[in-house]
PAVOVEX-215800 format. One record per residue: residue number from 0; x, y, z of N, C-alpha, C in turn. Coordinates in steps of 0.2 Angstrom, whole numbers, plus 5000, padded with zeros to 4 digits. Atoms other than C-alpha are relative to their C-alpha. Example, Ala and Ser with C-alpha at 12.3 -4.5 7.8 and 13.67 -1.06 7.14 Angstrom:
# residues 2
{pos 0 n.px 5004 n.py 4994 n.pz 5000 ca.px 5062 ca.py 4978 ca.pz 5039 c.px 5004 c.py 5006 c.pz 5000}
{pos 1 n.px 4996 n.py 4994 n.pz 4999 ca.px 5068 ca.py 4995 ca.pz 5036 c.px 4996 c.py 5005 c.pz 5003}
This chain:
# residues 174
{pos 0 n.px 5005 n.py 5003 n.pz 5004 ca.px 5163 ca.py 5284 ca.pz 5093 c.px 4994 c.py 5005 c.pz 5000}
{pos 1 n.px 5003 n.py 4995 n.pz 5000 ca.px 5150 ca.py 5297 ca.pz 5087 c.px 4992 c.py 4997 c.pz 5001}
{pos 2 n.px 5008 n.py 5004 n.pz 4996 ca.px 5130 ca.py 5295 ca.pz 5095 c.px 4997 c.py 5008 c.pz 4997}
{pos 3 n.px 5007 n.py 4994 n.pz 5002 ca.px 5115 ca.py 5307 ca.pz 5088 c.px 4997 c.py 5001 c.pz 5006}
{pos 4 n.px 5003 n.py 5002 n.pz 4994 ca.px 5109 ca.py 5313 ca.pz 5104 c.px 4996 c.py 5007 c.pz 4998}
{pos 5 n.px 5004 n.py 4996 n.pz 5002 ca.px 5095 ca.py 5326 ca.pz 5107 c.px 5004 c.py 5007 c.pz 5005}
{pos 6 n.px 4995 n.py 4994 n.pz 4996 ca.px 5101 ca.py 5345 ca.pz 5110 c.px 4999 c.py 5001 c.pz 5009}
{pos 7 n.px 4998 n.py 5001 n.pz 4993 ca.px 5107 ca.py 5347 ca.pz 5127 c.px 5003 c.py 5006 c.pz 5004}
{pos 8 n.px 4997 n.py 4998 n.pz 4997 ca.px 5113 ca.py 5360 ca.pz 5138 c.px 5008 c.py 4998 c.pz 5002}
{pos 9 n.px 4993 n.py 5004 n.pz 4996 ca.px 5126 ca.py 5348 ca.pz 5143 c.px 5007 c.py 5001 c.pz 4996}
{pos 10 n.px 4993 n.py 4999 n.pz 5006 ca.px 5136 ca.py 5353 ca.pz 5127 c.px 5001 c.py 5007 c.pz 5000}
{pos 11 n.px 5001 n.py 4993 n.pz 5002 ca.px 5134 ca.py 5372 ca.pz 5128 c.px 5006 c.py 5002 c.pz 5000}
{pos 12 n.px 4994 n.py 4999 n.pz 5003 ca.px 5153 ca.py 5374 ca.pz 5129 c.px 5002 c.py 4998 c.pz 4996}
{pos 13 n.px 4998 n.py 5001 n.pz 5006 ca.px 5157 ca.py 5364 ca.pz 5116 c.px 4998 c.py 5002 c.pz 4993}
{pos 14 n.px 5002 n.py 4996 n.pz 5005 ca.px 5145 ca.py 5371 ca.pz 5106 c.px 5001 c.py 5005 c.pz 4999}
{pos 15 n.px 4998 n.py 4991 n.pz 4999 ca.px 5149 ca.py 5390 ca.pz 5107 c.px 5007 c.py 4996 c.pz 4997}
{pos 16 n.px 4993 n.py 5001 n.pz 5004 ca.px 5167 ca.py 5383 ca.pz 5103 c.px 5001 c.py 4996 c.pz 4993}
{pos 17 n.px 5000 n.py 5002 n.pz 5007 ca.px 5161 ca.py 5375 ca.pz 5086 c.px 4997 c.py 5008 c.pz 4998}
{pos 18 n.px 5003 n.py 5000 n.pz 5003 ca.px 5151 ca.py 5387 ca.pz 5083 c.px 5008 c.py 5010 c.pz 4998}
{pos 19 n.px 4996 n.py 4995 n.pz 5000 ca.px 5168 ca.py 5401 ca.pz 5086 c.px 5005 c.py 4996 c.pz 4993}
{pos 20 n.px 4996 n.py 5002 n.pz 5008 ca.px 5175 ca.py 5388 ca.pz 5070 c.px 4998 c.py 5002 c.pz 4997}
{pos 21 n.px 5005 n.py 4996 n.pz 5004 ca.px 5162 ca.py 5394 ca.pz 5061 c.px 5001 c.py 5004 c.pz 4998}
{pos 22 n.px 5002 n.py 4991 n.pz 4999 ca.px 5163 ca.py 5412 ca.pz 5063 c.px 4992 c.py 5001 c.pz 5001}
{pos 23 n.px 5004 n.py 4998 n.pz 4997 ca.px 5153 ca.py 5424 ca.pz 5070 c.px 4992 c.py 4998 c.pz 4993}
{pos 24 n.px 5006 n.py 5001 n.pz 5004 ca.px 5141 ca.py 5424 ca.pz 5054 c.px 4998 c.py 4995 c.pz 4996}
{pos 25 n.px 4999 n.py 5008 n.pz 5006 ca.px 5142 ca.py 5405 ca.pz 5046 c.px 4991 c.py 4999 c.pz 5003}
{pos 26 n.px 5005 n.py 5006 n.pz 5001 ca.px 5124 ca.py 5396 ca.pz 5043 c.px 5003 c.py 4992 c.pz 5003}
{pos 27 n.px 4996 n.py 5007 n.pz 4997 ca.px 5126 ca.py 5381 ca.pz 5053 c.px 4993 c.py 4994 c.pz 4999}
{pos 28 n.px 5006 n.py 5001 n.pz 5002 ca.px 5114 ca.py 5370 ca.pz 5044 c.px 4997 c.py 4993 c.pz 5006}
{pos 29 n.px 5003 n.py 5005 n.pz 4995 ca.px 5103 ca.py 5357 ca.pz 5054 c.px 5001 c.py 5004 c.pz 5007}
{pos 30 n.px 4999 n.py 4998 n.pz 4992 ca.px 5109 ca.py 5366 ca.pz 5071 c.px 4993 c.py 5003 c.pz 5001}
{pos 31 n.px 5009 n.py 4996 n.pz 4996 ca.px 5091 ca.py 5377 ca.pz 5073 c.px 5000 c.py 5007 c.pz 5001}
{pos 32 n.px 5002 n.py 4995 n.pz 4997 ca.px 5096 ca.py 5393 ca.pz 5079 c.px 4999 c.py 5005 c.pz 4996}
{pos 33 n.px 5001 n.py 4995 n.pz 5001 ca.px 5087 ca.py 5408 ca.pz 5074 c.px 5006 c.py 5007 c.pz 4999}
{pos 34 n.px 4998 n.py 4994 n.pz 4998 ca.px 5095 ca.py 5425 ca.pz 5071 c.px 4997 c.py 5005 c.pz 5006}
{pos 35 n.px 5003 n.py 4997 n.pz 4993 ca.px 5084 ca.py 5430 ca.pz 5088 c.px 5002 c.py 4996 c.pz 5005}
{pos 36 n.px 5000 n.py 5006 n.pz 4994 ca.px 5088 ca.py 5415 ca.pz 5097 c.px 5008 c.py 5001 c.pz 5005}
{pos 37 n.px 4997 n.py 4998 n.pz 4992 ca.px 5100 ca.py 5420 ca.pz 5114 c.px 5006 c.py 4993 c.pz 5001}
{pos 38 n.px 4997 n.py 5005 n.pz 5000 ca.px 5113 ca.py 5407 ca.pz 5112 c.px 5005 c.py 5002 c.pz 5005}
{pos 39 n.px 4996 n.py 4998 n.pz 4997 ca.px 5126 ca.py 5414 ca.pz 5122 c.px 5001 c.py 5000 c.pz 5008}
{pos 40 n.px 5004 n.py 5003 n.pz 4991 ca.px 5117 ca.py 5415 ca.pz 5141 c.px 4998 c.py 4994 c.pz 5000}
{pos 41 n.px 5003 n.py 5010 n.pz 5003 ca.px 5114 ca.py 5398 ca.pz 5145 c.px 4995 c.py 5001 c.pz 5004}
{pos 42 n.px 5004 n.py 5000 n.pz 5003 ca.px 5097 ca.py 5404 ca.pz 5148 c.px 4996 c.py 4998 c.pz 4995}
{pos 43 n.px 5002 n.py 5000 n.pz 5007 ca.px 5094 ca.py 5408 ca.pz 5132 c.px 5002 c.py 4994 c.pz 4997}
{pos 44 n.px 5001 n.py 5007 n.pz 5000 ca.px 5102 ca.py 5392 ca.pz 5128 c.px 4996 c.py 4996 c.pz 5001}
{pos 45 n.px 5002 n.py 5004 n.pz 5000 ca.px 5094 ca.py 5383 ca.pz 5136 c.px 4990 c.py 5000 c.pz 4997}
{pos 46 n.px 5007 n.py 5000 n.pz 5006 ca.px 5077 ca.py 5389 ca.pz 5128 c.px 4999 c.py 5000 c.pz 4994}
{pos 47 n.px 4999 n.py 5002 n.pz 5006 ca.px 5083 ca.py 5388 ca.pz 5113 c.px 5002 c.py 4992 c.pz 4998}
{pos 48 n.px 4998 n.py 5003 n.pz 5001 ca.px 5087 ca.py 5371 ca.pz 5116 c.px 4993 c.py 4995 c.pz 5001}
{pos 49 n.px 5004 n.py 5004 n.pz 5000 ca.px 5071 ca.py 5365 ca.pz 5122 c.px 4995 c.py 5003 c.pz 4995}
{pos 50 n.px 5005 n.py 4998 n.pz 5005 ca.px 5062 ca.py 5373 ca.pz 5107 c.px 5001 c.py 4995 c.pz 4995}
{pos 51 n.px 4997 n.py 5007 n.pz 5005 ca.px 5072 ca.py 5361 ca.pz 5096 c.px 4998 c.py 4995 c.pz 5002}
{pos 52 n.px 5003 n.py 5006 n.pz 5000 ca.px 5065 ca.py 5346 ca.pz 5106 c.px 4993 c.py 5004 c.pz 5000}
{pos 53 n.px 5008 n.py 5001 n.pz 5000 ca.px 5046 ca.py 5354 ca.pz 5105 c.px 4998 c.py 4999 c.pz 4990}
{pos 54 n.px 5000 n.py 4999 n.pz 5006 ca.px 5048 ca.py 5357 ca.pz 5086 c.px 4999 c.py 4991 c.pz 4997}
{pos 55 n.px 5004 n.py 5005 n.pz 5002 ca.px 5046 ca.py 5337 ca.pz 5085 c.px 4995 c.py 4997 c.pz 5001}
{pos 56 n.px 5008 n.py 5001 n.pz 4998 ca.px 5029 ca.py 5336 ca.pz 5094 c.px 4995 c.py 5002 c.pz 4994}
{pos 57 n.px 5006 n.py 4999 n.pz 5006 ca.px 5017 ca.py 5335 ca.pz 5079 c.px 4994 c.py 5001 c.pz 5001}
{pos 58 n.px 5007 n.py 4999 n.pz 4997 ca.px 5003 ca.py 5339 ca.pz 5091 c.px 5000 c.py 5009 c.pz 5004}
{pos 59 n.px 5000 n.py 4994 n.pz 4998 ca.px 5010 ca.py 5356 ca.pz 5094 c.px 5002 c.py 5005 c.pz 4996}
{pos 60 n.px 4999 n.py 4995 n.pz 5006 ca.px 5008 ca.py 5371 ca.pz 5081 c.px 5007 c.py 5002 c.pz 4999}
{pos 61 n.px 4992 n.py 4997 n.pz 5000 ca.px 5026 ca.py 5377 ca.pz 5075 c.px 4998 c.py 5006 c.pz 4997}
{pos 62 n.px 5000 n.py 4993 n.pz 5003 ca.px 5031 ca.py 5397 ca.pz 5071 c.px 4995 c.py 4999 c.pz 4992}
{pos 63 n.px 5001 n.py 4995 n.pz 5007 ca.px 5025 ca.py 5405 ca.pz 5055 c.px 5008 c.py 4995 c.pz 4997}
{pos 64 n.px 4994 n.py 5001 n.pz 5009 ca.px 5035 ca.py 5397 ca.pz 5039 c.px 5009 c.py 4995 c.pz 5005}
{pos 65 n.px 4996 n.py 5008 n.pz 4997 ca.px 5045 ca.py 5382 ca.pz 5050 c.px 4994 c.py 4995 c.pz 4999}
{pos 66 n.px 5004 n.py 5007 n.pz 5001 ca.px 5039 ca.py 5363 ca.pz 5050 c.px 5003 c.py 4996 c.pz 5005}
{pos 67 n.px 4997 n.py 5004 n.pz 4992 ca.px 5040 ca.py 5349 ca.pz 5063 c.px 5007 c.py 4996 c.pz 4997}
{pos 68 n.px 4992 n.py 5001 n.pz 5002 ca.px 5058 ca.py 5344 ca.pz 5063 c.px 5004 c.py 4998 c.pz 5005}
{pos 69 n.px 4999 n.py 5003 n.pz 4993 ca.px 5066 ca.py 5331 ca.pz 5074 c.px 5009 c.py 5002 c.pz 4998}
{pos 70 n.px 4992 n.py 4996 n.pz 4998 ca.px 5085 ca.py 5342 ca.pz 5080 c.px 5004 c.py 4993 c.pz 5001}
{pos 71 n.px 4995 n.py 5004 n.pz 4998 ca.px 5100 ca.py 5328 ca.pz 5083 c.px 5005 c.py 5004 c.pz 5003}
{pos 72 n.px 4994 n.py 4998 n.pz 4998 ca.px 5117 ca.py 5335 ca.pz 5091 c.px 5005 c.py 4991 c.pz 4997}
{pos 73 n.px 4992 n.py 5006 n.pz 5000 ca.px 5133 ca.py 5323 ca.pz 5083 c.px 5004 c.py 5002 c.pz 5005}
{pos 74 n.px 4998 n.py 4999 n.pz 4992 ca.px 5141 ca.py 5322 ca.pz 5100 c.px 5006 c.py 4994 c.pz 5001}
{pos 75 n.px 4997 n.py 5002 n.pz 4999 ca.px 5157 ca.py 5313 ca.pz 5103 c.px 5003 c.py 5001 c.pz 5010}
{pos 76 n.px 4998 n.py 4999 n.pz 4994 ca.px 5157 ca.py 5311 ca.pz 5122 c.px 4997 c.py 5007 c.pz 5002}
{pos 77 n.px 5001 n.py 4994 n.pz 5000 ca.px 5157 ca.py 5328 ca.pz 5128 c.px 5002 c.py 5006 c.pz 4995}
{pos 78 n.px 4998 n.py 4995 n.pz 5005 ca.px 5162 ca.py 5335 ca.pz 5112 c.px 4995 c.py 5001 c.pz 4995}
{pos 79 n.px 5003 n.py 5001 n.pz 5005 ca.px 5151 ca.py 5342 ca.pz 5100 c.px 5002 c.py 5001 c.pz 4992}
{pos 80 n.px 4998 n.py 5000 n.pz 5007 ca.px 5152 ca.py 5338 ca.pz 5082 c.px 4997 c.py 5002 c.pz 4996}
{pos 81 n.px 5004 n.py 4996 n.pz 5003 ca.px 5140 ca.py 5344 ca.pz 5074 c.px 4993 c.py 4999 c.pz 5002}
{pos 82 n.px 5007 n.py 5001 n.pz 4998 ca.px 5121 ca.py 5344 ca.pz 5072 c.px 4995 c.py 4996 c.pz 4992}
{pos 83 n.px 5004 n.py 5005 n.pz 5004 ca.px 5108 ca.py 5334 ca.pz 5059 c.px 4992 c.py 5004 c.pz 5000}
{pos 84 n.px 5006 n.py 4999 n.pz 4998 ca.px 5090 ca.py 5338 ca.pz 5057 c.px 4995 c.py 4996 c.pz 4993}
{pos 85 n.px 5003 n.py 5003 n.pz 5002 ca.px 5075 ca.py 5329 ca.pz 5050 c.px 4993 c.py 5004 c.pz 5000}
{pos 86 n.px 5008 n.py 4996 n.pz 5000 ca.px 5059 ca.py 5340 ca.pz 5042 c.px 4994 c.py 4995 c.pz 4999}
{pos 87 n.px 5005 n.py 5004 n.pz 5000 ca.px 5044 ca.py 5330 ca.pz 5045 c.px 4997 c.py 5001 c.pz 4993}
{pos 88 n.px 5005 n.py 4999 n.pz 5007 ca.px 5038 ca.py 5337 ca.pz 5028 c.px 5002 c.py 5006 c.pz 4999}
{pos 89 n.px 4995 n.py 4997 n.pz 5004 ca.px 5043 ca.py 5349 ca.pz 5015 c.px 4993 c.py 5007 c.pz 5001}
{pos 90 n.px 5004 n.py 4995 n.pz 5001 ca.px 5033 ca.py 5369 ca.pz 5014 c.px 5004 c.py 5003 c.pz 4994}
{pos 91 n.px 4994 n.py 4998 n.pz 5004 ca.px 5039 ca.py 5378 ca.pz 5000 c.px 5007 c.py 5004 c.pz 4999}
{pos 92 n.px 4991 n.py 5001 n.pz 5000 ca.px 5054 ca.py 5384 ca.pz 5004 c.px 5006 c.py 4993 c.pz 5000}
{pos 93 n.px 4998 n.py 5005 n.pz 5000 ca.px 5060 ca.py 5368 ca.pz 5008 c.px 5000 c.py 4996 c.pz 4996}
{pos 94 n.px 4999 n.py 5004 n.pz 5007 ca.px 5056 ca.py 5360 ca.pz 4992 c.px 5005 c.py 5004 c.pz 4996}
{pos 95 n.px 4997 n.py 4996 n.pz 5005 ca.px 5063 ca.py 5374 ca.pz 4984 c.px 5007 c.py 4999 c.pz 5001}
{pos 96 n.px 4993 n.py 4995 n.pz 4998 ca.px 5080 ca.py 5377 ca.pz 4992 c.px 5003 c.py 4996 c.pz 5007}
{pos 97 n.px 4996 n.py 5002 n.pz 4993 ca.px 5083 ca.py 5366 ca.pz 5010 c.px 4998 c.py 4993 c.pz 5000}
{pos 98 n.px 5002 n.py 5008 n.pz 4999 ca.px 5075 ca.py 5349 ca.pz 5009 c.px 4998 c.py 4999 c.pz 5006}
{pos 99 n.px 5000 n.py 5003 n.pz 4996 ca.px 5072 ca.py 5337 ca.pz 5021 c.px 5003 c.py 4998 c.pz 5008}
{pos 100 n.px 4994 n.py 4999 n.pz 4993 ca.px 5088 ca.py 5336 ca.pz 5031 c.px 5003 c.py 5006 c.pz 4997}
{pos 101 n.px 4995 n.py 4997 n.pz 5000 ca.px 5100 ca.py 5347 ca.pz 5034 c.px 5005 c.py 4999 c.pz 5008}
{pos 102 n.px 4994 n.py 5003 n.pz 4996 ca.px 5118 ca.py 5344 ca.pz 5043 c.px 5007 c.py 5005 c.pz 5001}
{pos 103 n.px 4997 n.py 4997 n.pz 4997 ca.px 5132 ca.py 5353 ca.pz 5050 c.px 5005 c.py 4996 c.pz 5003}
{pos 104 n.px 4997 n.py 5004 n.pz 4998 ca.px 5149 ca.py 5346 ca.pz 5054 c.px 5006 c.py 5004 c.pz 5003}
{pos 105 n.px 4991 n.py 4991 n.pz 4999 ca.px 5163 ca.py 5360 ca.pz 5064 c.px 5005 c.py 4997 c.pz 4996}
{pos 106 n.px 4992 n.py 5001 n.pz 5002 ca.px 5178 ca.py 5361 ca.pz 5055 c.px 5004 c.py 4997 c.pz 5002}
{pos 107 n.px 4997 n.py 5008 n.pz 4996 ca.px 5188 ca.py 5351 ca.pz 5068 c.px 4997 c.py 4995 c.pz 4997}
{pos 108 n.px 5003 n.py 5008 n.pz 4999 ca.px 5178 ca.py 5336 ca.pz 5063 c.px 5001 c.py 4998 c.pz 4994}
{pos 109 n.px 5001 n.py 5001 n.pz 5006 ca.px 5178 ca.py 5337 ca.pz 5046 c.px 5003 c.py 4995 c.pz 4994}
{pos 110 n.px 4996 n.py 5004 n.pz 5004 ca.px 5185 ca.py 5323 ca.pz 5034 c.px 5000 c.py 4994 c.pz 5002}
{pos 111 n.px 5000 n.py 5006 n.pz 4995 ca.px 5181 ca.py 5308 ca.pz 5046 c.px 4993 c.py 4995 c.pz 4998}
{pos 112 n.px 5004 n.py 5005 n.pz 5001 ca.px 5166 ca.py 5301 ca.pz 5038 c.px 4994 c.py 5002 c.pz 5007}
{pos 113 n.px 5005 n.py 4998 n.pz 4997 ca.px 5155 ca.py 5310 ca.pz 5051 c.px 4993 c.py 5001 c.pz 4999}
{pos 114 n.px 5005 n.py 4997 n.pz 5004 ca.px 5141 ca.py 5319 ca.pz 5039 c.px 4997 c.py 4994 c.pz 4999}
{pos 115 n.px 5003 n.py 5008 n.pz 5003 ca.px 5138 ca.py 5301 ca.pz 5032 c.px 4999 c.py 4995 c.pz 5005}
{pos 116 n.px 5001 n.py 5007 n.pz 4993 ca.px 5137 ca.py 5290 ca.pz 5049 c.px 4996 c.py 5005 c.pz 4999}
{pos 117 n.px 5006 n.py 4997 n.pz 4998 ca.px 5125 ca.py 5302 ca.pz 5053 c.px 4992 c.py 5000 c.pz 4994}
{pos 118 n.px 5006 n.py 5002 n.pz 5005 ca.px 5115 ca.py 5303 ca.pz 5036 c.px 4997 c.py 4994 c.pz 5001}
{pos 119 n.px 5005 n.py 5007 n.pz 5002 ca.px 5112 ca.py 5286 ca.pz 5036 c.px 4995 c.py 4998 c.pz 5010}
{pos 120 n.px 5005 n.py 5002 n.pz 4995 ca.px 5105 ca.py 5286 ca.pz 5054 c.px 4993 c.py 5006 c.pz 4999}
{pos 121 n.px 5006 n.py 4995 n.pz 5003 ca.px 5093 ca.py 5300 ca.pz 5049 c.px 4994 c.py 4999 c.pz 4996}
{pos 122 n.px 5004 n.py 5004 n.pz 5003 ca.px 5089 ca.py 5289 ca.pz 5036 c.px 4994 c.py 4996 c.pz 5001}
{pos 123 n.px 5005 n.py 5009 n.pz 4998 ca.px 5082 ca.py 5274 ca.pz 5046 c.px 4995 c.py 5006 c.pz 5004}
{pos 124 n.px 5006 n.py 4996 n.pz 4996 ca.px 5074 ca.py 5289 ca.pz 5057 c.px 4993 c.py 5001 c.pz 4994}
{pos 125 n.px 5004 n.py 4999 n.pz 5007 ca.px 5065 ca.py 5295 ca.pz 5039 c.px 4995 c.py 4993 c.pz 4999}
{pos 126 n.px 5001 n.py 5005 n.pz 5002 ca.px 5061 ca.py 5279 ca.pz 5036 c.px 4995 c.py 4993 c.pz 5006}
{pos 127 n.px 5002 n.py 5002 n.pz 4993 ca.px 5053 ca.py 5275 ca.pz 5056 c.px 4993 c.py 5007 c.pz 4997}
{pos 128 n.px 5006 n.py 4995 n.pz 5003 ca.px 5042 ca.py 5290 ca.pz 5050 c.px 4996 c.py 4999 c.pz 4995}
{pos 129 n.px 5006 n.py 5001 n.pz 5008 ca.px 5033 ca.py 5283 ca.pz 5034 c.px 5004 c.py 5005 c.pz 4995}
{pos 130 n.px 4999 n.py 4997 n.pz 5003 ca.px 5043 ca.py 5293 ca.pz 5024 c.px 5002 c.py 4998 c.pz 4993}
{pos 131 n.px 4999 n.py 5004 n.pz 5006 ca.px 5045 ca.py 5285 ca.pz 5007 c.px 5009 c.py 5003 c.pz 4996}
{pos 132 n.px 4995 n.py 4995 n.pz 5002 ca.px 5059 ca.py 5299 ca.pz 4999 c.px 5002 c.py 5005 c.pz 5003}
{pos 133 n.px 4995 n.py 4994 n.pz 4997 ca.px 5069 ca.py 5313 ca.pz 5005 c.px 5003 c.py 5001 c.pz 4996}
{pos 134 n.px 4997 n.py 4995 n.pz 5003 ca.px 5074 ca.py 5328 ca.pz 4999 c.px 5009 c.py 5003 c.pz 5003}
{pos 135 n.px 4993 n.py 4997 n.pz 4997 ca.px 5094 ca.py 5335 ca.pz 5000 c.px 5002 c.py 5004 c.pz 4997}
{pos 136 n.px 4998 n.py 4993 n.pz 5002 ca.px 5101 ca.py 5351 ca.pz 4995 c.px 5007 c.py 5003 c.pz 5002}
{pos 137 n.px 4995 n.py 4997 n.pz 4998 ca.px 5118 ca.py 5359 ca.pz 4994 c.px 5001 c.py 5006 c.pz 4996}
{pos 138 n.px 4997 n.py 4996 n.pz 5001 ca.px 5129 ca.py 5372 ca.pz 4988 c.px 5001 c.py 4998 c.pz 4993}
{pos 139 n.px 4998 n.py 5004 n.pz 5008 ca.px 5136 ca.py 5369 ca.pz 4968 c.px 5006 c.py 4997 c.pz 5003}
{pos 140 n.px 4995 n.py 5001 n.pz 5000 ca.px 5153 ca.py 5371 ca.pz 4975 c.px 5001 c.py 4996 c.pz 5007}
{pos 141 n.px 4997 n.py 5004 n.pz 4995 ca.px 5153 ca.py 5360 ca.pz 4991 c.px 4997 c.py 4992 c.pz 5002}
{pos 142 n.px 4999 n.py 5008 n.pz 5002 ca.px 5162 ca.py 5345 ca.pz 4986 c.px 4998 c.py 4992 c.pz 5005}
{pos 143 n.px 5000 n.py 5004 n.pz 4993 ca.px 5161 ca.py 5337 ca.pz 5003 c.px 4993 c.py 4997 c.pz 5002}
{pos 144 n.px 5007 n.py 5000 n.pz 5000 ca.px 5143 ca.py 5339 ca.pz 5003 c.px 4997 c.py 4994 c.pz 4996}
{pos 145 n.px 5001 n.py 5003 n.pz 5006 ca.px 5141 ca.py 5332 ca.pz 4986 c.px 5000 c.py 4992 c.pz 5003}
{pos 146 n.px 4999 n.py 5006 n.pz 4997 ca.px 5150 ca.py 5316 ca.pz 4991 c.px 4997 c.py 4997 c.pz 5004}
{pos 147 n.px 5006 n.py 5002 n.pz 4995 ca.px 5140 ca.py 5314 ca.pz 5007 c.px 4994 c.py 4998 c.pz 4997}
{pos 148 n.px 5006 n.py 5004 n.pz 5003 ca.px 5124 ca.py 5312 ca.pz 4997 c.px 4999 c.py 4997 c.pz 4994}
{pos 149 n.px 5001 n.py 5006 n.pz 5005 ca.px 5129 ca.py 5302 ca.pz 4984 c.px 5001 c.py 4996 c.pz 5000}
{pos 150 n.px 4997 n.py 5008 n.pz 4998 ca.px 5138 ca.py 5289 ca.pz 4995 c.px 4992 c.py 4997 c.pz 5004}
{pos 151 n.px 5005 n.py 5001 n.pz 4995 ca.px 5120 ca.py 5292 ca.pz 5005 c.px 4994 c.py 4995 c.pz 4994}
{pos 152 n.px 5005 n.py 5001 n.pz 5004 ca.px 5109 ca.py 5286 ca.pz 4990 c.px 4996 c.py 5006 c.pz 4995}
{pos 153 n.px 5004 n.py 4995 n.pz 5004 ca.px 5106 ca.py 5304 ca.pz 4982 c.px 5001 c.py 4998 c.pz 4994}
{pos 154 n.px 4998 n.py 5000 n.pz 5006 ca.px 5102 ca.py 5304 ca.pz 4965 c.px 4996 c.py 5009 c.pz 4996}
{pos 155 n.px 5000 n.py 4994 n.pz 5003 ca.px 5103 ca.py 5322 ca.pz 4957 c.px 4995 c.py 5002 c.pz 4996}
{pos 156 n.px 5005 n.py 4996 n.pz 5008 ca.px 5086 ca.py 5331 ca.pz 4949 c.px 5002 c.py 5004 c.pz 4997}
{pos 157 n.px 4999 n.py 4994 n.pz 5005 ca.px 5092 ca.py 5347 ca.pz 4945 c.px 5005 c.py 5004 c.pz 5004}
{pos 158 n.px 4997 n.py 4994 n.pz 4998 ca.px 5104 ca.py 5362 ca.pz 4950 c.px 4995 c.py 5006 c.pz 4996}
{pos 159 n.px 5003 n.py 4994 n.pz 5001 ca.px 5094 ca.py 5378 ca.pz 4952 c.px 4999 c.py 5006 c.pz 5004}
{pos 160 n.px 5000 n.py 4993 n.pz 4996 ca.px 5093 ca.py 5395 ca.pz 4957 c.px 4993 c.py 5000 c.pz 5006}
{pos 161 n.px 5006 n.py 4999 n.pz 4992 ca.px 5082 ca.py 5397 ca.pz 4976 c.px 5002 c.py 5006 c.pz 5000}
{pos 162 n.px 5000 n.py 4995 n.pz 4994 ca.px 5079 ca.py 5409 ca.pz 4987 c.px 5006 c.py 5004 c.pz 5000}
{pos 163 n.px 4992 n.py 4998 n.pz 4997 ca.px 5097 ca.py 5407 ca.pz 4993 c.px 5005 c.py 5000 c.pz 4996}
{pos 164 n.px 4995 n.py 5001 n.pz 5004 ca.px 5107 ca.py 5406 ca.pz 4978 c.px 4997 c.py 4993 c.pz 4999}
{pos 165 n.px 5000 n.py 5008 n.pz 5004 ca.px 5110 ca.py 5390 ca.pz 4967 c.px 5002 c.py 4994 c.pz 5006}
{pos 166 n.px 4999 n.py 5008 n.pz 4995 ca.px 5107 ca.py 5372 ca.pz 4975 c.px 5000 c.py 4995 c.pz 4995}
{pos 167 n.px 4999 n.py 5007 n.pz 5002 ca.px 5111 ca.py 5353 ca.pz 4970 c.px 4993 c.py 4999 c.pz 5005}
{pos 168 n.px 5006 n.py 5003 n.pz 4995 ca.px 5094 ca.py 5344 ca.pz 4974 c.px 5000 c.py 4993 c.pz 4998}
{pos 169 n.px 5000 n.py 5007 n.pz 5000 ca.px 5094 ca.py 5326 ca.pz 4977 c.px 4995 c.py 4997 c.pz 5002}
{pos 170 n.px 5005 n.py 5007 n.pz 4997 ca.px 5081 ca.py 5311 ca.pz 4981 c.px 5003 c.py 4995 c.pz 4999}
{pos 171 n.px 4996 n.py 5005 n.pz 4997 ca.px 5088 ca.py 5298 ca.pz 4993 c.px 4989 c.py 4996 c.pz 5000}
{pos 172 n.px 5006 n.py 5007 n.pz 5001 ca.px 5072 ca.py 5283 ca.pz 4990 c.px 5002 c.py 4995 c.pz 5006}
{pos 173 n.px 5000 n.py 5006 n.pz 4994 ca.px 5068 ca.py 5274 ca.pz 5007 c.px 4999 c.py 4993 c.pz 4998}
């Protein structure tokens, strides 16, 4: 049974072994880690992991062009399945092009109804926050995604060109 837990050291092999499903180059969206960030030492892991829990303290400045954002790990026991995240609030990129959440699920996991147990507790988290609506965004072509937030309550404003190439942008109504 799958539990939202917060990043952990404790998973650091499992995660390196999602993250080798991946490939080396994937965007693994929700997970956090920079392209500077030291994943590989478990050092650097582990600093990269409590960066993720400081980024929810609201009473503590975050980087240049990040926002506060509470990290989850999808964690089946000691396997991780993916990751979740919750932006306190949108800056303009994130209106534009990444929303609210963002979610990752490794390839082993995928097809099981994972992405969607987890939306909906992210939700009730949004929703423990004062947050009225939530924004979500994908890819045009992924279906999987799609399905995910229209079983979650997305309802589709537009498809448009970002930053990052074309996105589907939805608001899920708390």
């Amino acid at each position: 049974m799958p539990e939202l837990i917060a990043p952990t050291t404790r998973l650091r092999t499992s995660w390196l072994r999602a993250q080798e499903e991946w490939g080396p180059d994937a965007h693994m969206d929700g997970a956090g880690p920079g392209y500077e960030d030291d994943v590989d030492s478990p050092e650097g892991f582990a600093a990269w992991t409590r960066r993720l829990h400081g980024y929810a303290d609201r009473t503590t400045p975050v980087e240049q062009g990040r926002v506060h954002a509470t990290h989850w790990w999808i964690a089946d026991g000691d396997t991780y399945l993916g990751a979740i995240d919750l932006r306190h609030y949108l800056n303009g990129f994130l209106l534009d092009a990444a929303g609210h959440i963002g979610y990752s699920v490794r390839p082993s996991a995928r097809g099981r109804g994972v992405a969607g147990w987890a939306l909906g507790e992210v939700l009730h988290e949004a929703r423990v926050l004062g947050m009225d609506r939530v924004l979500l965004t994908c890819d045009p072509g992924n279906e999987a995604s799609v399905r995910t937030i229209e079983r979650g309550g997305g309802v589709l404003e537009d498809v448009r060109e970002t930053l990052v190439g074309p996105k589907r942008r939805y608001w899920i109504t708390l």
